[in-house]
C-alpha positions in Angstrom: -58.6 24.0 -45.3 -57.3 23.6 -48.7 -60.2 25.7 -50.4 -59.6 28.6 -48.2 -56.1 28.9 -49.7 -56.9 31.0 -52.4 -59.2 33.6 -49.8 -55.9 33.7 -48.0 -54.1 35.1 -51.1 -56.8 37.3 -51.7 -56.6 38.7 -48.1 -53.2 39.2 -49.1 -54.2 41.4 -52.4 -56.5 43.3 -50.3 -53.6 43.9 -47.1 -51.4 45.0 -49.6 -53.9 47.5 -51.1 -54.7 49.2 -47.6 -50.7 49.4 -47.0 -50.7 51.3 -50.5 -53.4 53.9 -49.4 -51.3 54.7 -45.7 -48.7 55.4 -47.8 -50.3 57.4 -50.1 -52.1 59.5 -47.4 -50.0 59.3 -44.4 -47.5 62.0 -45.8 -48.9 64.4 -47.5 -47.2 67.6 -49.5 -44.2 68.8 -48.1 -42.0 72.2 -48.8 -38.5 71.9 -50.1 -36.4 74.2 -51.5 -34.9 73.9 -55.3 -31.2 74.8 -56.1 -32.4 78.1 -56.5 -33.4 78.8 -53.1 -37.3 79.0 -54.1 -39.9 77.1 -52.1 -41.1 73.8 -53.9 -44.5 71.8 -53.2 -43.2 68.5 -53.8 -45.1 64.7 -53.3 -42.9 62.6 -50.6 -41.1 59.9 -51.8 -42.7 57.6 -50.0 -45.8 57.8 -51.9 -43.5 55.2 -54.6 -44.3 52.4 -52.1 -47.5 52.6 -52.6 -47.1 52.3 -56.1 -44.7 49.0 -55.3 -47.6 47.9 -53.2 -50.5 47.9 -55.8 -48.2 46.5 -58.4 -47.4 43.5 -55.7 -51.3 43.4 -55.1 -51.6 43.3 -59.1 -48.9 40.2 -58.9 -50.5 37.9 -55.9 -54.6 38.8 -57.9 -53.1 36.7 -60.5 -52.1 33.8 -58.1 -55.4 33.2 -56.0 -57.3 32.4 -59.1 -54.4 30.2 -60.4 -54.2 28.5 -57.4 -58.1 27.9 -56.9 -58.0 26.3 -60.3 -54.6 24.5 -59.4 -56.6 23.3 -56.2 -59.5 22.7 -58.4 -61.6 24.8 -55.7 -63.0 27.4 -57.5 -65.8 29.3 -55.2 -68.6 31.9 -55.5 -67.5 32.9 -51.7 -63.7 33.4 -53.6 -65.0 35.6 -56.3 -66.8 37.8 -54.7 -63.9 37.9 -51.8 -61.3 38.9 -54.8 -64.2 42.0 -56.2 -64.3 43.7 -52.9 -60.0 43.4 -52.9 -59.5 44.2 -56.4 -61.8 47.4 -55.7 -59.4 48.4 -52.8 -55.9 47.7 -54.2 -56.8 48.6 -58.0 -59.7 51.1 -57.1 -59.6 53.1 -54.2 -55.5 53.1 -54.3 -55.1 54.4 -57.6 -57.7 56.8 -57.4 -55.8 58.3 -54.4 -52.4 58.6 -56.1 -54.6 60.5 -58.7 -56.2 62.5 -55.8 -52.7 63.5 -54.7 -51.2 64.7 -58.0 -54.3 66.9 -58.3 -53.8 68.7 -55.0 -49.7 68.9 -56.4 -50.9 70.2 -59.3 -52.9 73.1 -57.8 -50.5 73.3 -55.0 -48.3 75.2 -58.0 -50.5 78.1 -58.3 -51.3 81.0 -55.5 -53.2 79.6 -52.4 -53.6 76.4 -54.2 -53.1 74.4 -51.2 -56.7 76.4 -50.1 -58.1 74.6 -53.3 -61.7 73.6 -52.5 -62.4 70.2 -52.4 -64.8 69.9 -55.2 -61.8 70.1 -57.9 -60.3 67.2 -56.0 -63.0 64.4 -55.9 -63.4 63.4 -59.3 -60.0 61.4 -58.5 -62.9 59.0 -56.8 -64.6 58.2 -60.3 -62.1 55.9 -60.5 -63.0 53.7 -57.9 -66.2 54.2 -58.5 -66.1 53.1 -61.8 -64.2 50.3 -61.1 -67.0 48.8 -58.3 -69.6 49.0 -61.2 -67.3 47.1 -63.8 -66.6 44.6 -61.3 -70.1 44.1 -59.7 -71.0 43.8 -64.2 -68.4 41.2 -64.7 -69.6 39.1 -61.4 -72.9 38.5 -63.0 -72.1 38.0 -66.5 -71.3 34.5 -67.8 -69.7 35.8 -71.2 -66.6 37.2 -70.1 -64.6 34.0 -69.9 -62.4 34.2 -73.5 -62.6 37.8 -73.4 -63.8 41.4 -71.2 -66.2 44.2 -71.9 -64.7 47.4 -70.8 -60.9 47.2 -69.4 -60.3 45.2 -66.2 -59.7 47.3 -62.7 -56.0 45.3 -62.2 -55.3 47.3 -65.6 -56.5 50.6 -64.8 -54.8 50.1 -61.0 -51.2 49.3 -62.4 -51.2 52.1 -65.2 -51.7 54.7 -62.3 -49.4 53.1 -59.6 -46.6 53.6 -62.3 -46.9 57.5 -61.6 -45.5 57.9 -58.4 -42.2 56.5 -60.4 -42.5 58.3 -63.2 -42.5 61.3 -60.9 -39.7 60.8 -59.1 -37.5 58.9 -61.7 -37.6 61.0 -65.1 -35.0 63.2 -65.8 -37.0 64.8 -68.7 -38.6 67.7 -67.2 -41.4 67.9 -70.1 -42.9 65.1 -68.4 -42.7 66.6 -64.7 -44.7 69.7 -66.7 -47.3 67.4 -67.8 -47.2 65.8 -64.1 -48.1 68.6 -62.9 -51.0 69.7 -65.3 -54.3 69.2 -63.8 -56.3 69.0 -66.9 -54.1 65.7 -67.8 -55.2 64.0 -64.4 -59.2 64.8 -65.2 -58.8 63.6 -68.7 -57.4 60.0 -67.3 -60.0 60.0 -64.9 -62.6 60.5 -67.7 -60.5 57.9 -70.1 -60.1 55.3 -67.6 -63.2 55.4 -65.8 -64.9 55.3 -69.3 -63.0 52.5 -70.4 -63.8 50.3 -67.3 -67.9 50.9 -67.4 -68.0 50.2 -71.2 -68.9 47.8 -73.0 -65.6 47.4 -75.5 -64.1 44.1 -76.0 -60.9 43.5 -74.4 -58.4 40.8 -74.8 -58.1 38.2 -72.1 -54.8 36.2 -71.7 -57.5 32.9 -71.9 -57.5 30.8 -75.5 -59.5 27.8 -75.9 -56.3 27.0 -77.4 -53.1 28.3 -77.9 -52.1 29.3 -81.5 -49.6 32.1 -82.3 -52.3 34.3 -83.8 -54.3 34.6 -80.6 -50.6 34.8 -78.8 -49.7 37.8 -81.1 -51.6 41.0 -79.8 -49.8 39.9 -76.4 -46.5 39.7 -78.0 -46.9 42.9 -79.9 -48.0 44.7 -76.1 -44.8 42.7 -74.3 -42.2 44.0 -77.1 -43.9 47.9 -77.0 -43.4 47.7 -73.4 -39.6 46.7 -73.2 -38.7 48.6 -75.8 -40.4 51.8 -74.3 -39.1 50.9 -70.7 -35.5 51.2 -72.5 -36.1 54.6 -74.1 -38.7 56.2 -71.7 -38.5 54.3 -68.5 -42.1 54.1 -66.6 -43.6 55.8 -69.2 -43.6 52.7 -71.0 -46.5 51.4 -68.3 -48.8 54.3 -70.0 -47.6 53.3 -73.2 -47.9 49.7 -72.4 -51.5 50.0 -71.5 -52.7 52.2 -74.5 -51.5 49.8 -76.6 -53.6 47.1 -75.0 -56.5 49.0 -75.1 -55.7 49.8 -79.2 -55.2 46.5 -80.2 -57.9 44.6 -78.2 -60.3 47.1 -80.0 -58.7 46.1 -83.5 -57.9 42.3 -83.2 -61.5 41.7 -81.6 -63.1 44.0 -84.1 -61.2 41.5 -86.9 -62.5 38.6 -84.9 -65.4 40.1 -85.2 -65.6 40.7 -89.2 -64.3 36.9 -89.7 -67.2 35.7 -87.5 -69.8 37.3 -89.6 -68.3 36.1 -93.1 
């Protein structure tokens, strides 16, 4: 019984991951009416829990491997059980929040809500590309200190920030860019490119701890807070870029001191 504890958090991941995409689909666009008595295509409000949702999914995938190696019942069964969650909760979620901002985007223009769905589907790269990256870091032994191309968990919580950031900012430069479709197909491209390659990418796993290895993670953590003060849930968009820019340069100077 006590090796099935950890597949029992994973379940969980994966429960809360489903919950995310019936939220995210169950409403829909709705009409509303600004102070100005003109008709607005607007995202529900609801769609926020599903953004609560993934980040609790992102929150209890951290605790079934802790616990398996708490247990000291690590499994092949368990691995593969937390790849088919992760691709729900950080995959197929996120890629459906993007999926709806695209139709809102479109919705803005004349008969956009007609838009064919073509101009919608590349929202399901992302899941897409997350499935390979994970099925990629099942079989490679290498990744243990460190990960080629950014991990799904990443990529799911930097889009399930969105659906705050949409209904939270008061700075109406960012609704604009919200509602820009050419910004949601460049993530797509940036994220789904990011998970698929081959760049090294810091792990939070030393063979031991010293401040140095510590420091890229400090540098992210104070980015982060100090963003969240001035820009709110922007600062999970700044928050990850700045992971992804200083895994490439402190493993590119880990890199240079291994070959002196």
């Amino acid at each position: 019984m006590k090796k099935e504890i950890p597949n029992i958090i994973t379940l969980l991941n994966l429960l809360l991951g489903s919950l995310a995409i019936v939220y995210i689909l169950q409403p829909g666009l709705t009409l509303t009416l600004n102070s100005a008595g003109e008709n607005l295509i607007v995202l529900p409000e609801r769609i926020m829990w599903a953004g609560w949702l993934i980040i609790a999914a992102a929150v209890v995938d951290f605790f079934d491997g802790f616990v398996a190696r708490l247990l000291n019942v690590p499994s092949e069964m368990g691995k593969q059980l937390d790849s088919l969650a992760d691709v729900v909760s950080f995959g197929v979620a996120p890629g459906l929040i993007v999926f709806q901002f695209l139709r809102l985007s479109f919705s803005q223009q004349p008969d956009g809500l007609d838009i064919s769905l073509g101009w919608l589907m590349p929202a399901l790269i992302i899941p897409c590309a997350g499935a390979y990256r994970l099925a990629r870091f099942n079989i490679d032994t290498t990744q243990q200190y460190g990960f080629k191309g950014v991990p799904i968990p990443a990529v799911g919580l930097f889009f399930a920030a969105f659906p705050m950031l949409y209904w939270y900012t008061q700075d109406v430069w960012i609704l604009k860019l919200l509602l820009n479709k050419w910004l949601w197909y460049a993530l797509i491209l940036i994220t789904s490119y990011l998970m698929v390659s081959t760049l090294p990418m810091l792990a939070l796993k030393f063979k031991g701890f010293t401040v140095k290895k510590a420091l890229p993670f400090i540098i992210i953590a104070v980015v982060s807070i100090v963003s969240a003060i001035v820009f709110g849930w922007l600062a999970v968009s700044i928050g990850f870029f700045a992971y992804v820019i200083l895994s490439l340069t402190f493993k590119q100077v880990e890199t240079n001191h291994a070959l002196k």
